[in-house]
C-alpha positions in Angstrom: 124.3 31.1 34.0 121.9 28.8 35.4 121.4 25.0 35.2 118.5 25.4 32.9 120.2 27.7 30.7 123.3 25.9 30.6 121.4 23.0 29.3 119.3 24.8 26.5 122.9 26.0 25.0 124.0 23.0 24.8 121.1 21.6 23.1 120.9 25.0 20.7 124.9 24.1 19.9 123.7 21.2 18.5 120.0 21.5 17.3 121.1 24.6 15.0 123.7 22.5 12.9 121.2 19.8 12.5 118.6 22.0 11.2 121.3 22.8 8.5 122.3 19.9 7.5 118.9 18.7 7.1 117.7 21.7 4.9 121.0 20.9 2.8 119.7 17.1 1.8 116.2 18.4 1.7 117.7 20.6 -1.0 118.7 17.4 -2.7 116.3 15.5 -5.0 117.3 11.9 -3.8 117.4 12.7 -0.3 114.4 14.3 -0.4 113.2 10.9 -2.0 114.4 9.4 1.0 112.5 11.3 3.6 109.1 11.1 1.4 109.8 7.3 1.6 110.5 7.1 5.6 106.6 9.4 5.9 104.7 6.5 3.7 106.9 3.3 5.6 105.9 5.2 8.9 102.4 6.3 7.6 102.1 2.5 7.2 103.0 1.0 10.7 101.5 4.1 12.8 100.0 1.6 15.2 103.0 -0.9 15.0 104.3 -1.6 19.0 107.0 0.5 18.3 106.1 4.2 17.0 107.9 4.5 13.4 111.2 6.8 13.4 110.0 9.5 11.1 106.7 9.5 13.3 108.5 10.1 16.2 111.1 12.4 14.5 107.8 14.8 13.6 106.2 14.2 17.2 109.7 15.9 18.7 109.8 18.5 15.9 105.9 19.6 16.7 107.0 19.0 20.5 109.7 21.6 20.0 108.0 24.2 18.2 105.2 24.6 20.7 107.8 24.6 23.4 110.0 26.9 21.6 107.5 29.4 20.2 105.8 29.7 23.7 108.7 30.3 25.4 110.2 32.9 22.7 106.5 34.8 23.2 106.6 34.6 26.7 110.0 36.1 27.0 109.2 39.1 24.9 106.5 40.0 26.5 109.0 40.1 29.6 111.4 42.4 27.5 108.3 44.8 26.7 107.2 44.9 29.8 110.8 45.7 31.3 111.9 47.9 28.3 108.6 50.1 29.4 109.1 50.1 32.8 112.8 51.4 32.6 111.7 53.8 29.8 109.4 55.1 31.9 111.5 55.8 35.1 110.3 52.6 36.9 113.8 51.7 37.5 115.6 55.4 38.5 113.3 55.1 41.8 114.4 51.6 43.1 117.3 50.8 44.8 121.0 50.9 42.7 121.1 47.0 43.6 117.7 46.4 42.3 118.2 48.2 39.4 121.3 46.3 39.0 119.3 43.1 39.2 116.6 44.3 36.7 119.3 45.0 34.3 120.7 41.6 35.2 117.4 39.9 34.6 116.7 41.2 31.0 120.0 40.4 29.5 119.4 37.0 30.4 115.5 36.9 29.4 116.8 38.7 26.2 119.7 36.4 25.8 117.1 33.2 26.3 114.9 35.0 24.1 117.3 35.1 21.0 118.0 31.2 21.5 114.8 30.6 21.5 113.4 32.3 18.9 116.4 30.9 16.4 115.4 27.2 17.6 111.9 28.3 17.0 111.9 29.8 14.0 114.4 26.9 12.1 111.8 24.1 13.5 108.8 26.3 12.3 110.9 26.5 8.4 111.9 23.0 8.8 107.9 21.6 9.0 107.0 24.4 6.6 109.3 22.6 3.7 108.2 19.1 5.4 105.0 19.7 4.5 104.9 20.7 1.3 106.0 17.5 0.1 104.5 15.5 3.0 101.1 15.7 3.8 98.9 12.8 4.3 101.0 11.5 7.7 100.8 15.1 9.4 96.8 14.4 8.4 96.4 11.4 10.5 93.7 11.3 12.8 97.3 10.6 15.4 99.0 14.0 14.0 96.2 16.9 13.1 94.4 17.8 15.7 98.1 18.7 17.1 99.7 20.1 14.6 95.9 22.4 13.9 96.0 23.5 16.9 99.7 24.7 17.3 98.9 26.4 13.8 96.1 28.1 15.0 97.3 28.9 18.2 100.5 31.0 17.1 98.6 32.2 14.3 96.3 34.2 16.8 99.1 35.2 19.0 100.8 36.7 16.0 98.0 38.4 13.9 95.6 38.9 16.8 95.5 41.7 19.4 97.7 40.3 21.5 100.7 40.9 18.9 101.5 44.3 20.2 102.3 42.3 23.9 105.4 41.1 21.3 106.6 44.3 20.4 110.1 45.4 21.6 112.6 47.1 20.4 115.6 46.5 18.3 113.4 43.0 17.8 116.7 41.8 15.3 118.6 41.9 18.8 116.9 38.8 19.6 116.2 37.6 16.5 112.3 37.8 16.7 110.7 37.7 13.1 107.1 37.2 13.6 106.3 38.2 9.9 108.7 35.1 8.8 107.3 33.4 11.4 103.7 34.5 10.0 104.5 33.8 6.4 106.0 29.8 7.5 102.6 29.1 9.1 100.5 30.3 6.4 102.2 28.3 4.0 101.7 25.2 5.9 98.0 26.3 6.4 98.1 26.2 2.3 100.0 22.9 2.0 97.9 20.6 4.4 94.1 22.5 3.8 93.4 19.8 0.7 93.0 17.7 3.3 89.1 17.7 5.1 90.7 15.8 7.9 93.2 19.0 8.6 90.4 21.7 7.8 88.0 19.8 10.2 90.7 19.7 13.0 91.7 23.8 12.6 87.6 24.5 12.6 87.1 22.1 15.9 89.8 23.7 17.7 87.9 25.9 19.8 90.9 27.6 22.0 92.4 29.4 18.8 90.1 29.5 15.7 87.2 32.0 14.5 87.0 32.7 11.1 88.3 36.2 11.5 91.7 34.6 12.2 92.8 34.0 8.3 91.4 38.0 7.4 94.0 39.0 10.2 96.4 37.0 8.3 95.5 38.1 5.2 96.2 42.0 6.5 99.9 40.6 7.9 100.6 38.9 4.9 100.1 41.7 2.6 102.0 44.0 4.3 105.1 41.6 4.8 105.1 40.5 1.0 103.5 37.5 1.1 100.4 37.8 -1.1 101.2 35.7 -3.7 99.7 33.3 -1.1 96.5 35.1 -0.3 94.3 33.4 -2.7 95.5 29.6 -1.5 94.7 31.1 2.0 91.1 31.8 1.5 90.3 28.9 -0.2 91.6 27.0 3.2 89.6 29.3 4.9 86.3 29.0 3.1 86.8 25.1 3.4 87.1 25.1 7.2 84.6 27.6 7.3 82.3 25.3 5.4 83.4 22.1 7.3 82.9 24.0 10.7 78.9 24.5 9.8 78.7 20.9 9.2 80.4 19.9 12.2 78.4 22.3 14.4 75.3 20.9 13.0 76.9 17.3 13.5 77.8 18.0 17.5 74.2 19.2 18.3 72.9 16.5 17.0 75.1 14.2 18.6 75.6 16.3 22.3 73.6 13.5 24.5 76.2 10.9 23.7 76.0 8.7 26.6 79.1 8.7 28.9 80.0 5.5 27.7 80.4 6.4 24.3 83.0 9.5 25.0 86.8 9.5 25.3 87.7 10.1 29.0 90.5 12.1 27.9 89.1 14.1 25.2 85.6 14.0 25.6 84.5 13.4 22.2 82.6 10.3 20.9 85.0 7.4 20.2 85.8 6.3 16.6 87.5 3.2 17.5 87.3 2.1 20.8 90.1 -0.1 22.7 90.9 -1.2 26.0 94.4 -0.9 27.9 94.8 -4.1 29.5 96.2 -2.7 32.3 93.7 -0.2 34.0 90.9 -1.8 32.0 89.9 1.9 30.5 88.8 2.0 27.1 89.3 5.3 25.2 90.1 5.8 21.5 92.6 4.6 19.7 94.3 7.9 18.0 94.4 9.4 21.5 96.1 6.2 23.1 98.5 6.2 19.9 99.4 10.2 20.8 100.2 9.6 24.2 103.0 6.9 23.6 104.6 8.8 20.7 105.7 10.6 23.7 104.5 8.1 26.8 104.8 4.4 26.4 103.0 3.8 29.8 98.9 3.6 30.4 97.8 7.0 31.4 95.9 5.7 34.3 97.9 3.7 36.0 101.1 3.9 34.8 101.9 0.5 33.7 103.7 -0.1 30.6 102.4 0.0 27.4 102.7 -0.4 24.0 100.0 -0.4 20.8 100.1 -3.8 19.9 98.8 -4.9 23.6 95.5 -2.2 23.2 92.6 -4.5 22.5 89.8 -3.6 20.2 86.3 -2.8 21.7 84.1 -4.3 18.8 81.2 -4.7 20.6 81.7 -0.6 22.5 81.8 0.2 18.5 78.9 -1.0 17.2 77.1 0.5 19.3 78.2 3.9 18.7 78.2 3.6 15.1 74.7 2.0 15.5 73.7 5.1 17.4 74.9 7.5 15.7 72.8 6.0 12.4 70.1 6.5 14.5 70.4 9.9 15.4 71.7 11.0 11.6 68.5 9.1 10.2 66.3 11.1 12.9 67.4 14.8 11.5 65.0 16.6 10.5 64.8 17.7 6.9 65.1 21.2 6.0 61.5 23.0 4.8 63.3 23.1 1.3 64.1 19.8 1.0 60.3 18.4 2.2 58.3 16.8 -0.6 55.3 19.3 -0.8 51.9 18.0 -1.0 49.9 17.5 -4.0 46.4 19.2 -3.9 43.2 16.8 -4.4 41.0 17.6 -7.2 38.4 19.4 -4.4 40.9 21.8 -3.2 42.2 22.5 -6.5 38.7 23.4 -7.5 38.4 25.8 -4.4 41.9 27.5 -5.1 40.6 28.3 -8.3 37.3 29.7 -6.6 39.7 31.3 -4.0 41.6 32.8 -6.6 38.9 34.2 -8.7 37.6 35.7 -5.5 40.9 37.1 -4.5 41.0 39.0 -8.1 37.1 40.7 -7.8 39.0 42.2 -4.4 37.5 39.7 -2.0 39.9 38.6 0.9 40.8 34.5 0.7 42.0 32.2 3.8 43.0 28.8 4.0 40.2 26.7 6.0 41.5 24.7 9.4 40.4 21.4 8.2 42.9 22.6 4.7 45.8 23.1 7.4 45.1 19.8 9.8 45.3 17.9 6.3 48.8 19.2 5.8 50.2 18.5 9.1 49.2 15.3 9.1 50.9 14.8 5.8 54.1 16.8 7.2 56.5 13.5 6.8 58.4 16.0 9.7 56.2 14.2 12.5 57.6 10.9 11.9 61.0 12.6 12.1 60.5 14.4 15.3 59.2 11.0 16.5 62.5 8.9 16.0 64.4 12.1 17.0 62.7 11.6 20.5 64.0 8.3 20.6 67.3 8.9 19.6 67.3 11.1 23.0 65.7 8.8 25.5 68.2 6.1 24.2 71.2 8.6 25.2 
């Protein structure tokens, strides 16, 4: 066995026991109690100097189930690919030592495969129950973008066309259960998607998400028994659905940010803009608050770094919430929602004419000087005006 096998059994011997246990006191109403009380103490302090335990404890658990999941994907994939190939004769032609060594390779890709997918699968049940009691800390502007996207991403992998890359045989062998896997994720969809902050996050996270994903699901779901949950599901789905209009409509009007305003590490606009004393960079405050759940050094230079040492860029805010006012006030209103213009007793009298006309079979038009009159009542112009400014100011 290698070194790096070596250690994931180790960690597996101890990780699995742990997972137990802690489904056991979950199980248990004043235990439970107690872990709903650790999310709202850590909920509470997430910007304290030290990152709160149960914050941390759900950074590793996310941590681990990206890691996990991705590897236990990856190596099944392998096993297809060598299953087919030896299935197809690949292997008679080679060499008896490199078929040897094939053989070799995907018992211990298969055997890596198993402890990985049993990791992966517990952590995957172990946030599943989490959040059905616990939701606003996973919500955070810290937590869900990551937790979104890891939803999202195995989602697709699962329900998408690339689920067939996943398809090997004898899957109990190595303990692959992507509909349980399927079902664990759809529930958590369900038990976080009252929250806008977590539908926003799932819509914005352009690597995974289309809304086609959930109808994929929907298909998985009902043939793998779960569509008691089907209804909740759509509702999720409608809500991001709707939120990811808005938010579309929101990021064109906002796209000539100036580079000041945007996040060097994330490029989006900054909510709350501090600077790390260190390197002097100012970036926003949930992503420098998700770096050292895992990180307590500055990104840019190294130094370390804690949250109560970030300094608040008051002045940096004000000026992006001042301009994003600006360019909110500048939208233009919708043709439905402008205030239509009332007819003067002259044009009245000449619809009426118009109108008679029109009924003895004569053809009416509107006169120019009718139409210049309207445009220059169009409160639009005055929009289109401070629009323009809202540009040259970016």
């Amino acid at each position: 066995m290698t070194g790096e096998s070596v250690e994931f059994e180790q960690k597996f011997n101890y990780r699995r026991p742990m997972y137990a246990t802690m489904k056991f006191l979950w199980s248990l109403d004043e235990h439970r109690a107690h872990f709903v009380r650790l999310a709202f103490v850590a909920e509470a302090n997430m910007h304290n100097d030290q990152p709160p335990l149960f914050l941390r404890f759900i950074n590793l658990l996310m941590n681990d189930a990206v890691f996990l999941l991705d590897e236990a994907l990856t190596n099944m994939a392998q096993i297809r690919t060598m299953q087919s190939a030896r299935e197809n004769g690949e292997w008679a032609a080679l060499p008896r030592r490199e078929q040897e060594q094939n053989a070799g390779f995907l018992q211990h890709t298969g055997m890596m495969a198993r402890f990985d997918n049993i990791l992966g699968n517990e952590t995957i049940h172990t946030l599943e129950y989490l959040t059905s009691e616990i939701r606003t800390i996973f919500c955070h502007s810290t937590m869900v973008d990551r937790i979104a996207a890891m939803l999202n991403y195995f989602l697709f992998h699962l329900v998408g066309p690339k689920k067939k890359n996943f398809k090997v045989k004898d899957m109990q062998e190595f303990k692959f259960s992507p509909a349980t896997i399927v079902l664990n994720i759809c529930k958590m969809y369900v038990h976080l998607g009252s929250s806008d902050e977590f539908c926003s996050a799932v819509s914005m996270d352009g690597r995974s998400y289309s809304p086609q994903l959930f109808q994929l699901a929907e298909g998985v779901l009902a043939r793998i028994g779960g569509a008691s949950i089907i209804p909740d599901l759509r509702r999720v789905a409608s809500r991001v659905e709707t939120l990811a209009a808005l938010i579309q409509t929101d990021e064109a009007l906002l796209s000539n940010a100036p580079d000041e305003f945007m996040d060097p590490i994330m490029n989006t606009i900054m909510i709350e803009p501090v600077i790390l004393p260190s390197s002097k960079q100012t970036l926003d405050k949930s992503t420098i608050a998700r770096h050292l759940l895992s990180d307590q050094s500055d990104p840019f230079n190294r130094s370390p770094l804690t949250m109560d040492q970030v300094i608040p860029n008051t002045e940096l805010k004000e000026q992006i919430q001042a301009w994003i006012k600006q360019c909110r006030a500048a939208k233009p209103e919708p043709e439905s929602a402008k205030p239509k213009v009332e007819s003067a007793p002259e044009d009245a009298a000449a619809s009426s004419k118009d109108l008679e006309t029109s009924s003895n079979g004569a053809e009416s038009s509107m006169s120019p000087s009718r139409t210049n009159q309207e445009t220059d009542a169009d409160p639009n112009n005055e929009e289109v005006s401070d629009s323009s400014r809202c540009d040259m100011e970016s």
